[in-house]
DRENKOL-295662 format. One line per field, with one value per residue (C-alpha): x, y, z; residue in three letters; residue number from 1. Coordinates in Angstrom, 3 decimals, m for minus. Each point is the difference from the previous one (the first is absolute). Layout:
X <- (X/...) .
Y <- (Y/...) .
Z <- (Z/...) .
aa <- (ALA/...) .
i <- (NUM/...) .
//
This chain:
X <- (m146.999/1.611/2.824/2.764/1.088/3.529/0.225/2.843/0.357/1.792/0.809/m0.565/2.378/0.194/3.099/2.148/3.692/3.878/0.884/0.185/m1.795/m0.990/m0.525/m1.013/m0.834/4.213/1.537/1.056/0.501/0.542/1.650/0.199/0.139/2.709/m0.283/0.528/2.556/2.311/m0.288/1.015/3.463/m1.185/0.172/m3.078/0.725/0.807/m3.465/m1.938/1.244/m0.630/m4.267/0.131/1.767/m0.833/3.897/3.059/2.360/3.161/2.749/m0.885/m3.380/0.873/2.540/m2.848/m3.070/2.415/0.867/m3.939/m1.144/2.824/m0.943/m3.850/0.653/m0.376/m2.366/m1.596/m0.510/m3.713/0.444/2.225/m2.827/m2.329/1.738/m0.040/m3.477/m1.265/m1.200/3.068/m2.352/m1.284/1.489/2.153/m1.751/m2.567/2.998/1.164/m3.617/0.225/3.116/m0.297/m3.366/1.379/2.006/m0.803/0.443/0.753/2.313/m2.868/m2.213/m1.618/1.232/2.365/3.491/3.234/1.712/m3.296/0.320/3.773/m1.109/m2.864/2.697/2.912/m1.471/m2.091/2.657/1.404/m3.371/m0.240/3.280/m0.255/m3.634/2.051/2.739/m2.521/m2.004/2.938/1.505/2.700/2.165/m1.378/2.815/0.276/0.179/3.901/m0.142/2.696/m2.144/m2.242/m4.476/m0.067/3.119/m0.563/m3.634/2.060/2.535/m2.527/m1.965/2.649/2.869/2.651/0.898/m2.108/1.692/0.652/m2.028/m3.249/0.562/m0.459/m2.501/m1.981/0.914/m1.147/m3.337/m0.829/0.693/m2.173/m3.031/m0.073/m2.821/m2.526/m3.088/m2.863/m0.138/m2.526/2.240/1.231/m3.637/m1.016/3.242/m1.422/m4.000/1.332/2.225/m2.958/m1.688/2.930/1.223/4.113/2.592/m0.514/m3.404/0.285/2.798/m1.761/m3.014/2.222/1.888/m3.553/m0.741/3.044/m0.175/m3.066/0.853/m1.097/2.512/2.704/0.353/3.396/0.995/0.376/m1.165/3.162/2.343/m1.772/0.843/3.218/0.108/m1.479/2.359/3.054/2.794/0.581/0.125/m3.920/m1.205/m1.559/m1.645/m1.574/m1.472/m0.879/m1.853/m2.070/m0.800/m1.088/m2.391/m1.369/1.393/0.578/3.887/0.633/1.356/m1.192/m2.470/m0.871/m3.764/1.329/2.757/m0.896/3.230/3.805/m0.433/2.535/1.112/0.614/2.308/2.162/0.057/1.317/2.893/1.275/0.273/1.670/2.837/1.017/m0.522/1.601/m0.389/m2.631/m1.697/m4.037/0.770/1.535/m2.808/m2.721/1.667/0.622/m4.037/m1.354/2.152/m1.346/m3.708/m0.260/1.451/m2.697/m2.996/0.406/0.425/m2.922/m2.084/0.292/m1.592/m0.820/2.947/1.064/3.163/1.459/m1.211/1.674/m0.860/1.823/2.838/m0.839/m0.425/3.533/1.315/m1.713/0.980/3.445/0.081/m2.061/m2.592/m2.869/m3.331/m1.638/2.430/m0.521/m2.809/1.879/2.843/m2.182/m1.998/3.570/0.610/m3.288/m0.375/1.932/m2.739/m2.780/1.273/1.076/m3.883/m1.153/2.492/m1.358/m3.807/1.039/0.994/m3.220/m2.829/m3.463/m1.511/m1.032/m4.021/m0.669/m3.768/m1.575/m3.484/m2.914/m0.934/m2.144/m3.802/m2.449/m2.457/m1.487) .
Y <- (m55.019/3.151/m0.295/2.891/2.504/1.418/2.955/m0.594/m3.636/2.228/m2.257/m3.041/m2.950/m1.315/m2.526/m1.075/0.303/m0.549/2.623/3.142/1.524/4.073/1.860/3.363/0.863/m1.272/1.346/m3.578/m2.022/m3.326/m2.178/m3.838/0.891/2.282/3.531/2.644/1.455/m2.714/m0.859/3.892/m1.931/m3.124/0.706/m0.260/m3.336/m1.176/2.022/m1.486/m3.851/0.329/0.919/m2.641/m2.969/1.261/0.490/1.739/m1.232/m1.636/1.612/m3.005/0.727/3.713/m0.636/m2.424/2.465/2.717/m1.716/m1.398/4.088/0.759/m2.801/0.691/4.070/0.168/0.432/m1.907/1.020/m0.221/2.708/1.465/0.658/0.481/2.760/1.902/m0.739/1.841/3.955/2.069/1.894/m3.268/0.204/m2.116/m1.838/m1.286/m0.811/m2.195/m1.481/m0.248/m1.888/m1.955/m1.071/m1.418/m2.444/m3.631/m4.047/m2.492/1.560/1.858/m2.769/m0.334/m0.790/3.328/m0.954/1.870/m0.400/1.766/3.258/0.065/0.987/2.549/1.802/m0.414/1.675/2.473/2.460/m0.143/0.274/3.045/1.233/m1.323/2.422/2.899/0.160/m0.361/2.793/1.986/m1.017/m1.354/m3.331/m3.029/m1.475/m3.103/m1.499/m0.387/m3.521/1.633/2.011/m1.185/0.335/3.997/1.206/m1.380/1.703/3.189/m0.672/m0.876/3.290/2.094/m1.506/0.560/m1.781/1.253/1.150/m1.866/2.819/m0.744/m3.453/m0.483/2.385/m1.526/m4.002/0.897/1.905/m3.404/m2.289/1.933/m0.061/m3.181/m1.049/1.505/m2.563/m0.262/3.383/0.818/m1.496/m3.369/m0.475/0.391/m2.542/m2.564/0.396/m0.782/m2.694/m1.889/m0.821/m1.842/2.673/m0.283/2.535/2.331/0.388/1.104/2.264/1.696/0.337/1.375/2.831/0.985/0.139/2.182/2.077/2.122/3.415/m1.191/m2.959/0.496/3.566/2.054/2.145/2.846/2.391/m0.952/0.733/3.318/0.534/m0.585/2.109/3.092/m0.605/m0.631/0.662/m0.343/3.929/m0.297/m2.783/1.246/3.285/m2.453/m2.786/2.827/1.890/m2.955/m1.374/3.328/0.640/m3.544/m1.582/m3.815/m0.839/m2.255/m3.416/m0.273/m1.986/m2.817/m2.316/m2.925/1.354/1.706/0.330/m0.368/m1.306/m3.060/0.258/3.705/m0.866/m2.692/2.880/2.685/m2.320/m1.632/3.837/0.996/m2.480/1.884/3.757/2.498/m1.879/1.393/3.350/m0.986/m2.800/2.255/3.064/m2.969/m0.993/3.804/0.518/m2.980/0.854/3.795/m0.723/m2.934/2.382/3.528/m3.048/m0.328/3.459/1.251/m2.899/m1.726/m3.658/m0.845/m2.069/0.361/m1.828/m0.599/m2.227/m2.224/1.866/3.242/m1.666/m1.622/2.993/1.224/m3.526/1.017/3.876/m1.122/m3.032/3.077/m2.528/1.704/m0.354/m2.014/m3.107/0.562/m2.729/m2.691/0.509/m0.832/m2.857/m1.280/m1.022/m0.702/m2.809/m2.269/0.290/m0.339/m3.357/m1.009/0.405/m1.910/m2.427/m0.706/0.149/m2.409/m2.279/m0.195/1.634/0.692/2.283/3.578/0.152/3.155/1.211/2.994/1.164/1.298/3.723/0.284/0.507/m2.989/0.314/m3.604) .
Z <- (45.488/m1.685/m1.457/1.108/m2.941/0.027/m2.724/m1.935/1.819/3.059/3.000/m1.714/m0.048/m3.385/0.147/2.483/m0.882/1.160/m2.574/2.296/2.528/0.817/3.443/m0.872/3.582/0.863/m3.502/m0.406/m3.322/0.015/m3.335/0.656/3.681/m0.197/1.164/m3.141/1.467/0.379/m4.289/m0.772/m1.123/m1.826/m3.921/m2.145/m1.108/3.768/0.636/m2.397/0.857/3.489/m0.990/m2.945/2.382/3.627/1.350/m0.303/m2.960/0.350/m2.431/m2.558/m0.214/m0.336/m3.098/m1.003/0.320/m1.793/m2.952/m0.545/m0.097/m2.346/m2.508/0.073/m0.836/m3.546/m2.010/m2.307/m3.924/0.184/3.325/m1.837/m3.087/2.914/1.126/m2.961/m1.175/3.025/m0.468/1.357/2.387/1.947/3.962/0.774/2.372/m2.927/m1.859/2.708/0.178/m3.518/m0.733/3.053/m0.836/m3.589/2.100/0.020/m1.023/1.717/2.279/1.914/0.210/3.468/2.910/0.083/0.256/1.408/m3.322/m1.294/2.303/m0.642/m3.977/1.075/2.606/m1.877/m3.482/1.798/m0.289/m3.163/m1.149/1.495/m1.435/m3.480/m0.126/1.410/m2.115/m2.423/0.478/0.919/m3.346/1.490/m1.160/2.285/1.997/0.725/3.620/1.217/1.891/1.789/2.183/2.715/m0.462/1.280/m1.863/m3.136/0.129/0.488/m2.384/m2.473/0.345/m0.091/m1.417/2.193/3.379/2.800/3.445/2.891/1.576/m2.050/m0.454/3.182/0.801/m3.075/0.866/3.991/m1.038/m2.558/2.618/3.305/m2.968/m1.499/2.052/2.433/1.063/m1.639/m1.705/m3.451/m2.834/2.748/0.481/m3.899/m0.863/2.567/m1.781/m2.897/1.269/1.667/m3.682/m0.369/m2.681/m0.841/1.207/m2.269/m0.145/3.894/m0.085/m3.325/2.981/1.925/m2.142/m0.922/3.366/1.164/m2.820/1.842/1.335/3.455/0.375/m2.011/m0.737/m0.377/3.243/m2.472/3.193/1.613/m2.949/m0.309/3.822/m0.522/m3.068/2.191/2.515/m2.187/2.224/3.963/1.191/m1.316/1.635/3.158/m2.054/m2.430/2.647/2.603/m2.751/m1.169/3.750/0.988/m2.964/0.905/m3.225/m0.521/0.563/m2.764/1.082/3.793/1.379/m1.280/m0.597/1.836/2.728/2.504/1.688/m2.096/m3.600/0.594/m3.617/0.125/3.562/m1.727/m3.484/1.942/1.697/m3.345/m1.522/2.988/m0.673/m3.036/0.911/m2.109/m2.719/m1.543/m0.034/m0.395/2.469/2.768/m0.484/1.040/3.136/1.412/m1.525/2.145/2.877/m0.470/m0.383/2.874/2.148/m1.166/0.195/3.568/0.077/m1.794/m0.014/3.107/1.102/m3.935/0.100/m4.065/m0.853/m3.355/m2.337/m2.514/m2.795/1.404/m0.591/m3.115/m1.614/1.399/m1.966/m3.011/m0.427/1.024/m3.234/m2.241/m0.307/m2.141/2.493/m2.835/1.082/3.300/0.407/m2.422/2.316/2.754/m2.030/m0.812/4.035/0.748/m2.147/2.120/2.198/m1.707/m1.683/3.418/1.054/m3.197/1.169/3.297/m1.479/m1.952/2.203/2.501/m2.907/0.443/m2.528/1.131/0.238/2.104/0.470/m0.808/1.609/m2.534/1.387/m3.648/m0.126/0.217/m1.711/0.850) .
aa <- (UNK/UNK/UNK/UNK/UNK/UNK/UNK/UNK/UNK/UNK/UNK/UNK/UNK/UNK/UNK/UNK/UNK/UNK/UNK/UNK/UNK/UNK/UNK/UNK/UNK/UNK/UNK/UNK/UNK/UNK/UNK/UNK/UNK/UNK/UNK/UNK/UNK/UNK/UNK/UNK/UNK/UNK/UNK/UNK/UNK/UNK/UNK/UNK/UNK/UNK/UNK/UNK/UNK/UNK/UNK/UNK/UNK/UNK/UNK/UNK/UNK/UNK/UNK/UNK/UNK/UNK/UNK/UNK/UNK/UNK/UNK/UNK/UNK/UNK/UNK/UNK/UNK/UNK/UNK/UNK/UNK/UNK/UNK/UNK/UNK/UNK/UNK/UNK/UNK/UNK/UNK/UNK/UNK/UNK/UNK/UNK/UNK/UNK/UNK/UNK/UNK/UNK/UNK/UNK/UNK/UNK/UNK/UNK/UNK/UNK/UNK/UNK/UNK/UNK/UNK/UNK/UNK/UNK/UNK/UNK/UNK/UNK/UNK/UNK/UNK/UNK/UNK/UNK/UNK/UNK/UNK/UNK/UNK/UNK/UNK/UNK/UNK/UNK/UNK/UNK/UNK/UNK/UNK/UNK/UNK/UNK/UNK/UNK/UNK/UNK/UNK/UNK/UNK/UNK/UNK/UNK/UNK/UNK/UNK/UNK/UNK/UNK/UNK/UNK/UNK/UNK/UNK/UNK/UNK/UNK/UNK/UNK/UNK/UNK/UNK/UNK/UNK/UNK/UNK/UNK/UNK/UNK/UNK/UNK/UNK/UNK/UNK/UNK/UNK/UNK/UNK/UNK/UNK/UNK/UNK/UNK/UNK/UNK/UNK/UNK/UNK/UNK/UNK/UNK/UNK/UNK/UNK/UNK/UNK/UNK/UNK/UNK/UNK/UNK/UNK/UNK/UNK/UNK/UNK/UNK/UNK/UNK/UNK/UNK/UNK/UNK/UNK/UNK/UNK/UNK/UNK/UNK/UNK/UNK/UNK/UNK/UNK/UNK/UNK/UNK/UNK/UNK/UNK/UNK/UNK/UNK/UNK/UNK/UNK/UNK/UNK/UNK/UNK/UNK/UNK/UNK/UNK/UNK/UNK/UNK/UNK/UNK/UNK/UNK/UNK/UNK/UNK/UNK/UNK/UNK/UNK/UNK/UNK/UNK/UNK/UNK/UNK/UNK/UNK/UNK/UNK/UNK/UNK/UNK/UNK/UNK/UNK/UNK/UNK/UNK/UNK/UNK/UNK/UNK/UNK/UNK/UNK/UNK/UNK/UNK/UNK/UNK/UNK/UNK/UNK/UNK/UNK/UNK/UNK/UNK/UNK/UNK/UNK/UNK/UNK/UNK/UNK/UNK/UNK/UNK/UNK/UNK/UNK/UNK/UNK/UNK/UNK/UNK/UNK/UNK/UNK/UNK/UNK/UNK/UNK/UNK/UNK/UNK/UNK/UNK/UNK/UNK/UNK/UNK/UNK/UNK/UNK/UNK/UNK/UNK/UNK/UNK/UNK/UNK/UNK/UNK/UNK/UNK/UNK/UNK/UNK/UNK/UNK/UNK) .
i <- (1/2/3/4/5/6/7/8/9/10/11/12/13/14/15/16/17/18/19/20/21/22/23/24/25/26/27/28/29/30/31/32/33/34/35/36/37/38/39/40/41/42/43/44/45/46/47/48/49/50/51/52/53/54/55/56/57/58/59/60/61/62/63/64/65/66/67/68/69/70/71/72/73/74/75/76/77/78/79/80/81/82/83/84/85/86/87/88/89/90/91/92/93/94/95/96/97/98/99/100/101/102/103/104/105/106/107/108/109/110/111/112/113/114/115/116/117/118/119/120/121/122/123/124/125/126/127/128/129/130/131/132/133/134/135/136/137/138/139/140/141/142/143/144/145/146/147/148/149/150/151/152/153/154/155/156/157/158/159/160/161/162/163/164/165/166/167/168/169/170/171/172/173/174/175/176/177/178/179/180/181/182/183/184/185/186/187/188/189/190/191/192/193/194/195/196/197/198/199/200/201/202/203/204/205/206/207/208/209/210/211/212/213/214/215/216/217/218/219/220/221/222/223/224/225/226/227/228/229/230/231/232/233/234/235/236/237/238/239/240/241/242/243/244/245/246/247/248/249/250/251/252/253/254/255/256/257/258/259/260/261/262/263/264/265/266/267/268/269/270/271/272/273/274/275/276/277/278/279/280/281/282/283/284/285/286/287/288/289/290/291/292/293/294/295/296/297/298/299/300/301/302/303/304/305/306/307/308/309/310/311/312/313/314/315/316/317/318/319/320/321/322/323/324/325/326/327/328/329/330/331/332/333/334/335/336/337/338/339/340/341/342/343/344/345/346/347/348/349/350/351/352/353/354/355/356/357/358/359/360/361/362/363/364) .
//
C-alpha cells in the first residue's frame, strides 16, 4: 500500500502533548489548558513555571522560580572569552547558537531536567546583552537581582530602568509567545531530543532552526509601517493608500488564524491598561483600530485581524530595540517552550524515523 506524503509533514501528527493546544479556525490558544487570554497577567517566571510544571504557582513557588533565574544569569568566564572570540559582524542569533552550543558537563546530561532549562532561559538574555554592549562599545552591566526576568533584560540593554509602560508591554508580549504547538524550531528541539541528545544539544537545534527568515524573522515591515505613519492625524491616509494600491498591510493576517490572533487580543488589553503612557504604544492601538475598521471597508469578507507581531513590533520601536535583536528577544521566551517539549519527549521517547519516497531514475 502507498504510503501518504505530506510536503513539509503538513497535517501530520507528530507527538501528542498537554503542553498547549491551537485552533486557527476559533483564534484560540491554549497553555496547560488555560485560554491565552486569561495568563496576559502572570509574570514570565509565573509563565514559564506553569509550561515547565503544568499549573499555576503558588507565591512560594513564584519567590522560588524567581530567585533560581536570577542565580543562573551570569555568565561564565569561558562565555565570557567566547563572546569575544567571535567576529564582531556574526548575528546575533549565531552568537546565541554559538555560546549556547559551548554549554555542557554533567549538568546537561540526559534526561533534561527543570533545573537544566532554568540555566538556558535564565542566561539567554544576558547573553544577548553582554554581545550588544559589546558591539555597541558599551560597558557590560551586570544583572541587578533586584529586578524581575523581563526588566533586567531591559535594564541590561539599556542601562537604565525600563517603564512600567514597556515593561509591561515587553513582560505581556514574552509571556503570549513562549510557546505555540509544534512549530519548525519545537519540532527540530524534539528530533534532536529523541537520539537521546542532552538539553543543549536540542535547544542549539532549535536556535538554528528559528534563526531562518521563514520562522523567526523580525516584523521589520511593521516598524516601517509605523514609521510611515508616524503620528495619528496620518493614519487613515497611510492604510487607505496602501489597501487601495493592493499593498500588503504589515502585521494582519496570520498562517495559522484565521479569525482573532488570541495573543494579539490579550496584547492589545494589557497596553490598554496603561494608555498615555507611552507614545509608540498609543500610535499602535489608534493604527489597529484605524486599519480593522478601512479592511472591512475596502476589503470586505477576507476577514484580516491583527497579528501578534503587529504589536510586537509596537513593543520593540517603543524599547528602541535595534531589529537585529528582535529574534533573540523572541528566542529568549520561546525557550521555555521548547525545553518544555524536550521535557515531555523525554518522558514517553521514541526516536523520529520519518520516510521519504525515491522519485529518482531507475535504471535497473
Amino acid at each position: 500500500m502507498k504510503r501518504m506524503f505530506s510536503e513539509g509533514l503538513k497535517g501530520i501528527i507528530a507527538a501528542q502533548t498537554t503542553i498547549s493546544h491551537i485552533d486557527g479556525k476559533e483564534g484560540v490558544l491554549i497553555y496547560r489548558g488555560y485560554e491565552i487570554g486569561e495568563l496576559k497577567d502572570l509574570s514570565f517566571e509565573e509563565a514559564a513555571f506553569l509550561l515547565w510544571y503544568g499549573h499555576i504557582p503558588t507565591m512560594e513557588d513564584t519567590v522560588d522560580i524567581k530567585n533560581k533565574l536570577n542565580t543562573f544569569r551570569f555568565l561564565t568566564p569561558a562565555m565570557k572569552e567566547i563572546l569575544h572570540s567571535l567576529p564582531v559582524e556574526m548575528d546575533m542569533m549565531s552568537v546565541l547558537r554559538t555560546v549556547i552550543s559551548s554549554l555542557g558537563g554533567p549538568e546537561y546530561n540526559w534526561k533534561p531536567t527543570i533545573e537544566q532549562a532554568m540555566r538556558l532561559t535564565a542566561v539567554i538574555p544576558t547573553i544577548i546583552a553582554y554581545r550588544f554592549n559589546m558591539n555597541t562599545e558599551k560597558p557590560f552591566i551586570d544583572p541587578d537581582p533586584q529586578l524581575n526576568h523581563v526588566e533586567n533584560y531591559l535594564y541590561m540593554l539599556s542601562g537604565s530602568n525600563p517603564s512600567k509602560a514597556v515593561a509591561d508591554a515587553l513582560e505581556t508580549y514574552m509571556v503570549l509567545t513562549l510557546e505555540h504547538g509544534m512549530n519548525a524550531s519545537a519540532f527540530s528541539a524534539r528530533v534532536t531530543a529523541s537520539t537521546e541528545s542532552d538539553l543543549v544539544s536540542s535547544i542549539t537545534s532549535a536556535i538554528g532552526t528559528m534563526k531562518g527568515p521563514l520562522h523567526g524573522g523580525a516584523p521589520s515591515g511593521v516598524i516601517d509601517l509605523l514609521n510611515e505613519i508616524g503620528t495619528a492625524e496620518k493614519a487613515e491616509s497611510v492604510i487607505r493608500r496602501k489597501l487601495l494600491k493592493g499593498e500588503k498591510l504589515m502585521g494582519f493576517g496570520h498562517r495559522v488564524y484565521k479569525t482573532h490572533d488570541p495573543r494579539a487580543i490579550a496584547l492589545r488589553k494589557k497596553l490598554l491598561e496603561n494608555i498615555g503612557d507611552d507614545h509608540s504604544l498609543d500610535l499602535a492601538l489608534y493604527v489597529e483600530k484605524k486599519a480593522i475598521e478601512l479592511l472591512a471597508e475596502i476589503k470586505p469578507g477576507r476577514s484580516l485581524y491583527t497579528n501578534v507581531e503587529f504589536y510586537a513590533a509596537a513593543i520593540m520601536k517603543s524599547i528602541h530595540l535595534p531589529s537585529d535583536l528582535f529574534t533573540p528577544t523572541f528566542t529568549a521566551s520561546r525557550i521555555v517552550g521548547w525545553t518544555a517539549h524536550v521535557m515531555e519527549q523525554a518522558e514517553n521517547n521514541t526516536i523520529y524515523r520519518p520516510q521519504s519516497e525515491y522519485i529518482g531514475k531507475r535504471n535497473c
